[in-house]
N, C-alpha and C positions, 0 to 999 in steps of 0.2 A: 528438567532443563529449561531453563530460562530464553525465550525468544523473542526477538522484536514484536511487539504490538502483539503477543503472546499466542504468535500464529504457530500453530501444529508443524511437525515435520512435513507431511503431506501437503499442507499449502504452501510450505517454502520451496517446495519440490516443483509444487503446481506453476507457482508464481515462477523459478527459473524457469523451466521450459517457456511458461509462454512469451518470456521476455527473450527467451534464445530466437522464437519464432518471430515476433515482431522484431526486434532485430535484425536477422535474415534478410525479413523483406525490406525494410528500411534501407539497407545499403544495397537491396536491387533497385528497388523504386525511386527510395530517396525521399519518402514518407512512409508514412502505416504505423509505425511504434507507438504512440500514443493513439491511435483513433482505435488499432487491437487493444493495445493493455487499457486503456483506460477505463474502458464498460465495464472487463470485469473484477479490475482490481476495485473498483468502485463501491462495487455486490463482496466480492472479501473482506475488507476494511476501509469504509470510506478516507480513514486517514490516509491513505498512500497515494490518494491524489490529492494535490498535484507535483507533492512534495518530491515523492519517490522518483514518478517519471521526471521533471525535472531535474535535478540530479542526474538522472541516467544518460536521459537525453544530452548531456551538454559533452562529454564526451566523444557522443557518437556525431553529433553532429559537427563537432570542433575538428575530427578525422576527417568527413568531407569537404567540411570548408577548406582546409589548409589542403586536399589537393586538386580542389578545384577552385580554389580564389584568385586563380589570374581571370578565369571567365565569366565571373560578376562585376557586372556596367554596377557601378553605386551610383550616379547622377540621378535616374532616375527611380531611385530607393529612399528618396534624403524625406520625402513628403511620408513615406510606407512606416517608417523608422520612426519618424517621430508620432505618429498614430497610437505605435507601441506602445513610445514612451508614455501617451497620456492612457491607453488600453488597461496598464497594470495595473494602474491604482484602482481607477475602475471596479477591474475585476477583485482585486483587495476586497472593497466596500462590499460585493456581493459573496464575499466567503465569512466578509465579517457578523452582518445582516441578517441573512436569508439562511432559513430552519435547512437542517441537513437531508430531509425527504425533496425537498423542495431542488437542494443544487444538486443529488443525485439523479432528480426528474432533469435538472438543464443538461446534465454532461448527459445523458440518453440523447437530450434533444439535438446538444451538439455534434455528437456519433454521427445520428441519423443525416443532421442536415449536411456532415460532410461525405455520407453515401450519394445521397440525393443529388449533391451538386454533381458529384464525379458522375454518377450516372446520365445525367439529363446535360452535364458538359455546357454547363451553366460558366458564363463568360462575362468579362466588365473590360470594358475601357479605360486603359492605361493614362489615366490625369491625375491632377494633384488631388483635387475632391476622393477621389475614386479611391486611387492610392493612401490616403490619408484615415478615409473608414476603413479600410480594409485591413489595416495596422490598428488600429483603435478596437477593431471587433478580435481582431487574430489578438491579440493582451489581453481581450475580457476573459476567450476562448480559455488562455492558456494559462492564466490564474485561477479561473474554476475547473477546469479537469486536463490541463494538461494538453489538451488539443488546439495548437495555435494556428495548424497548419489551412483549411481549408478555407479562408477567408483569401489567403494571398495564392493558394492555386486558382482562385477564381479568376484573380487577377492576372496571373500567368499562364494563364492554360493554353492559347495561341501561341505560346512563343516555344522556339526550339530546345529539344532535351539539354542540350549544351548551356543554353542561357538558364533555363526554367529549374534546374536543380541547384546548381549554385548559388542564383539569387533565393531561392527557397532555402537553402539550409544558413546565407548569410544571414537573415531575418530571423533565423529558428536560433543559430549561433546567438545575434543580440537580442531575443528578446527572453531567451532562457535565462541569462545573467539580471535581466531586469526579472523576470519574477521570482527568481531565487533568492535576489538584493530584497526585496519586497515580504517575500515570505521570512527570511533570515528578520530582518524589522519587527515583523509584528511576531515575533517567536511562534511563528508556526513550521519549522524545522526543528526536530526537538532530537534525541541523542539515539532512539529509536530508527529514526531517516537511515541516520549515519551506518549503523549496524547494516540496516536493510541493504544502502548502498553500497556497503563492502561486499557482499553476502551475495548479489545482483550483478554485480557492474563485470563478473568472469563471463558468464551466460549472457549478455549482453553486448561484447567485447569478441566473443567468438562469433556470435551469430552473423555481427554485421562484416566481421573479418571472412568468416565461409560461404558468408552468400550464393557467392557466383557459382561455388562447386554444388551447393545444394541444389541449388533450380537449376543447371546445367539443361536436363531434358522438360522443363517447362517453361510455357513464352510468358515474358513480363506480359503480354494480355492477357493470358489466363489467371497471372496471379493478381492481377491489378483489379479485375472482374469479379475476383474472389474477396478482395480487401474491400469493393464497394458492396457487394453483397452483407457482407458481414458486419461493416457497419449498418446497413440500412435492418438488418435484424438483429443485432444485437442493441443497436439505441433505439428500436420497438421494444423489446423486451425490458431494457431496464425502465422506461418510463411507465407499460404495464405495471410493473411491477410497482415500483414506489407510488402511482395511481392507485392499484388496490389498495396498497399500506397506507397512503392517508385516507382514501377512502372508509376504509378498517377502522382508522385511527378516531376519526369524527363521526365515526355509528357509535362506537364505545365510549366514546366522553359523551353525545347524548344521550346514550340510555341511559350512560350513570347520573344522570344531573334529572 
C-alpha cells in the first residue's frame, strides 16, 4: 500500500491522534497545535513541517476567527501584520539555505523558546517597533516549523482572554495564507501534503470541535502548564538530538578524510 511520504500505518495512526490532541487543546487555549505537533512531526519526517501544519492550521483557525472576529481591534495590528508580511520570505531564505540538521536544531529552539516565554510570562510593549518584530519573527517562526504563535503571545500576554485570542488567531488566520502563498511558490507543497491533509484534517476537525467536552474535569491552568512543560522538553530533546547527529556527522567525515 502506497502512503504519503511512505509513512507506515502506525505512524499515520500516531500522527492522527496526536493532531486530534493538539487540536483539543488549540480550541481550549486557542494555541498549542503547532508548538505540540511540530517537535515531533519534525523527528518523523522533516517534510511535514511546515507544510502539513499549515494546511491544517488554516482551518482550524479560520473556525475561531469567524466566531470571534467582531472582538479583534485591527488598528492596532496594521504594524504586527505587515512584520509578517516581510517575516515569510525571510523565513523562505532559511528553508531554502540552511542544511536540514541545522533547521531541525531551530524548530527545537523555537519549541523551547516558546515554553520558556510562557513560563517566565515574558512581556513587550505594545508599539509600532515592537509590534512590527514581533510579526517579522512570528513569519520566520512559521515558515521554518510551523510555530508562528509565541512571538505575538509575547505581545499579548497582558491583555484580556476576550481581546488576546482573537487577535492571536486573526494573525495566525493572515499569516498561514502568506506562508502557504510562499511555500505553494517555491513548490514546496507537493501532491504528498495534499493526501496528508485529507487523511488529517477529520482528527483535527473533531479535536478542536470536542474540546470543551474532553477537558470538562481539567482547568485550562493545568493544561496550559502542561503545553509549557512540553515544549520546554521536547524542543530540549529535539536540539540534543540533531547536536549529537551533527556532532556524529563531523567525527565521521574526519576520520574518513
Amino acid at each position: 500500500m502506497n502512503t504519503p511520504f511512505d509513512l507506515t500505518i502506525y505512524e499515520l495512526v500516531f500522527i492522527g491522534l496526536l493532531l486530534f490532541v493538539a487540536a483539543s487543546i488549540q480550541g481550549l487555549l486557542g494555541y498549542g497545535f503547532a508548538v505540540i505537533s511540530s517537535p515531533i512531526l519534525v523527528q518523523i519526517d522533516p517534510a511535514l513541517v511546515p507544510a502539513l501544519l499549515s494546511l491544517l492550521a488554516l482551518p482550524l483557525t479560520i473556525r475561531i476567527f469567524v466566531r470571534e472576529r467582531l472582538e479583534v481591534t485591527w488598528s492596532p495590528m496594521k504594524y504586527l501584520l505587515i512584520g509578517r508580511v516581510v517575516g515569510g520570505p525571510l523565513g523562505l531564505l532559511c528553508l531554502i539555505y540552511l542544511e536540514q540538521r541545522i533547521l531541525s536544531t531551530t524548530i527545537g529552539s523555537i519549541v523551547l523558546f516558546a515554553g520558556l516565554a510562557s513560563y517566565f510570562g515574558w512581556t513587550l510593549e505594545r508599539n509600532s517597533s515592537n509590534s512590527f518584530n514581533a510579526g517579522m519573527f512570528s513569519g520566520i517562526f512559521a515558515m521554518i516549523a510551523g510555530v508562528g504563535g509565541p512571538p505575538v503571545a509575547i505581545l499579548y500576554r497582558d491583555t484580556k482572554g476576550k481581546e488576546f485570542r482573537p487577535s492571536l488567531n486573526a494573525v495566525f488566520t493572515f499569516g498561514i495564507l502568506i506562508t502557504l502563498t510562499l511555500l505553494l511558490i517555491d513548490g514546496r507543497i507537493v501532491q504528498d501534503h495534499l493526501y496528508m491533509f485529507l487523511y488529517m484534517i477529520i482528527p483535527s476537525l473533531l479535536g478542536i470541535s470536542l474540546s470543551s467536552k474532553l477537558f470538562t474535569k481539567v482547568s485550562d491552568k493545568v493544561i496550559s502548564n502542561g503545553v509549557i512543560w512540553f515544549s520546554i522538553i521536547s524542543g530540549l530533546v529535539v536540539i540534543s538530538r540533531n547536536i549529537y547527529s551533527l556532532t556524529w556527522y563531523i567525527w565521521l567525515l574526519f576520520f574518513n578524510i
